[in-house]
N, C-alpha and C positions, 0 to 999 in steps of 0.2 A: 381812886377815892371810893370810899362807902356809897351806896343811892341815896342822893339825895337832892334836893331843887337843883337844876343847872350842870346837876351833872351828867355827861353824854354816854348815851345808854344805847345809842346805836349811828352806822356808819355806814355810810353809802359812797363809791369813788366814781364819779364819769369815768369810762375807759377813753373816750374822746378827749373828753380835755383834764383830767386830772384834777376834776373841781372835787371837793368835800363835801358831802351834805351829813351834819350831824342833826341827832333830834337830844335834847335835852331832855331829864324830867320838869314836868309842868311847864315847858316851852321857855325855860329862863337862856339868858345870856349863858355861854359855857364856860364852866370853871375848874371843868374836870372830868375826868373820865371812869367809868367803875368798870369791871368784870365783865358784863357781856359785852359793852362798847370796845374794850378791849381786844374783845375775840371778834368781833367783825370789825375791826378796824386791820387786824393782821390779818385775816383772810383776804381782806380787799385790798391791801397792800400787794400780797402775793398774787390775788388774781390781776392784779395794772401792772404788774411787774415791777414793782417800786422797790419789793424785797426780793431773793432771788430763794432757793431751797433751803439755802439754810439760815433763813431771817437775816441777809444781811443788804443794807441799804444797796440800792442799784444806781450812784446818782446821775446817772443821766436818764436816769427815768420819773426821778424825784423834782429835777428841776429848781426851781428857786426856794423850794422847801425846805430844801435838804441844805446845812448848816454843819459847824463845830462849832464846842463848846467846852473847854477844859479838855481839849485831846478827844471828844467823844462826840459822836456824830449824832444829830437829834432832825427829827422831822419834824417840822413845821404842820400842827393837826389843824390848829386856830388860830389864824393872825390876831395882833392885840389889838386891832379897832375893830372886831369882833368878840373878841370873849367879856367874859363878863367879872374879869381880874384886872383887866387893864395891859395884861401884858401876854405874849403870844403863848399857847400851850403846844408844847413840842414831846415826842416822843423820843428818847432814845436810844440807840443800840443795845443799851443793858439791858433796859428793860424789856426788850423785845426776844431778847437773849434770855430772860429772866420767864418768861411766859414760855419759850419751847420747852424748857425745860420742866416745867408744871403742866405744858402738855405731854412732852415722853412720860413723864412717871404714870399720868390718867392713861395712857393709851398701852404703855407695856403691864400696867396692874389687869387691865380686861383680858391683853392678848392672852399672858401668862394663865387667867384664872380657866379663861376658855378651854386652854391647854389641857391644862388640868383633868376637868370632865368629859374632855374627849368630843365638844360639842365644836360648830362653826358656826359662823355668823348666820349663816343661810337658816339655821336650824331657828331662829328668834323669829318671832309676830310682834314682841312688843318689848319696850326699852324704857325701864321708868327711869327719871334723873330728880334726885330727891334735892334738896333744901332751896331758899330762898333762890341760888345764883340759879339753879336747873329752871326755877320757874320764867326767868328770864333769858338765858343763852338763844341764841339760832341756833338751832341744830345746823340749819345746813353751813352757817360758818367754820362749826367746829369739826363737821365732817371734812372741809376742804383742808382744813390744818393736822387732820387725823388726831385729831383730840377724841371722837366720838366716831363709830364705825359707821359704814357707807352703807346701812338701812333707810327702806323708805323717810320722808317725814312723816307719814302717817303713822309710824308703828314707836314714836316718842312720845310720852308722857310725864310732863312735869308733875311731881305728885306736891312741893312746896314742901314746908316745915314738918320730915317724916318722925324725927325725933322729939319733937316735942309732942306731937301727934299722939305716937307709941308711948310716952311718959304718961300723959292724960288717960291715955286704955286703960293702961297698966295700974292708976292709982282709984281706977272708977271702977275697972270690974274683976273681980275675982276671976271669972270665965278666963279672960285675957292674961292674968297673969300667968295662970297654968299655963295657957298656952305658949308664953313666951320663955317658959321653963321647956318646953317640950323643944320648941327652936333652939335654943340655948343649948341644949344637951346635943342638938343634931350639927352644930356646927362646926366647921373644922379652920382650925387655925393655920394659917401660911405667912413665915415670916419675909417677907421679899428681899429684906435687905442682906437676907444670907444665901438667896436663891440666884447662882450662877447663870440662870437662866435668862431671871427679871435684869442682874445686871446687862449683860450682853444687847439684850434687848432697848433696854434704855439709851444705851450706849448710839446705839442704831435710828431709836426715833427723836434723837435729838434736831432731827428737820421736817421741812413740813416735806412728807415724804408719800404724801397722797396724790395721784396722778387726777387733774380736773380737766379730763377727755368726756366729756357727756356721755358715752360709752359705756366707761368705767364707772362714773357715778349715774347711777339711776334715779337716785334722790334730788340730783337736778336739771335731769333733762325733764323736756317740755316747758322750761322757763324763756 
């Protein structure tokens, strides 16, 4: 769902006992879930072992959560004498299915452009993620799901609403317009969807294909 009252924007799993802790906006009963709840909802799926590499249900790790329903298997996020619909909000397989694949495109569009300039990750200090949803994601979720590259947290910055931002520049100062002529002119186009590259690679990170050894990830060790 869009954010809005009640709906769950973030997701916490006991590794012990497999309990749920969501938080809603403004603290309502849960009626849904939007975009970042989503992505820390599959990250913690994967780190309790609920889901296995390649998003798919584990159910003896899922437990009495894990259900059918029309031939398709759905997880139980919110029992219904919990939510705030009346009846249980479940996750499933498609849509889980339906999220890696929106992470491979986010995660092989960076590899590929990296590629490109001949740069590595090690080479970045800082990571802006523009519009509404960057101002809310975990990074460190999205890192575990390899949606986002395994840079500190400190070197993210949500910048929020960049284009409309850039619109208002643009219709306020002459200064700025020039300038976004001069960017304009320096830009160069990559169309991915013809690029043998991009596909192969997508093909590849259609799982969560991030290794979470606190080793590997520096972003979250010391937690």
């Amino acid at each position: 769902m869009m954010a809005a009252p009640g709906v769950i924007d973030k997701v916490v799993i006991d590794p012990g006992t497999g309990e749920f802790q969501v938080r809603t906006i403004d603290g309502l009963p849960p009626k849904g879930i939007c975009g970042s709840g989503m992505i820390d909802l599959a990250a913690q799926l994967y780190l309790t072992g609920m889901i296995d590499m390649r998003g798919k249900y584990v159910p003896e790790k899922c437990g009495e959560r894990i259900r059918t329903i029309d031939g398709v298997q759905h997880l139980t996020i919110v029992f219904a004498k919990d939510s705030g619909t009346g009846e249980a909000l479940t996750l499933s397989q498609a849509e889980i299915d339906a999220l890696l694949r929106s992470k491979a495109a986010m995660h092989t569009i960076l590899t590929t452009v990296i590629r490109m300039i001949h740069l590595e990750w090690k080479d970045f200090r800082k990571f802006y993620v523009a519009g509404t949803f960057g101002s809310y994601i975990n990074p460190r979720s999205a890192i575990v799901l390899g949606m986002l590259p395994d840079l500190s947290l400190d070197a993210y910055e949500p910048l929020g609403n960049t284009s409309l931002a850039g619109a208002a520049m643009a219709l306020l100062s002459l200064r700025k317009r020039e300038e976004l002529d001069e960017i304009r002119n320096r830009v160069t186009y990559v169309e991915m969807n013809v690029n043998q590259e991009f596909m192969n690679e997508f093909s590849a990170a259609k799982f969560i294909h991030t290794r979470t050894e606190r080793s590997f990830l520096p972003s979250l060790s010391g937690e």
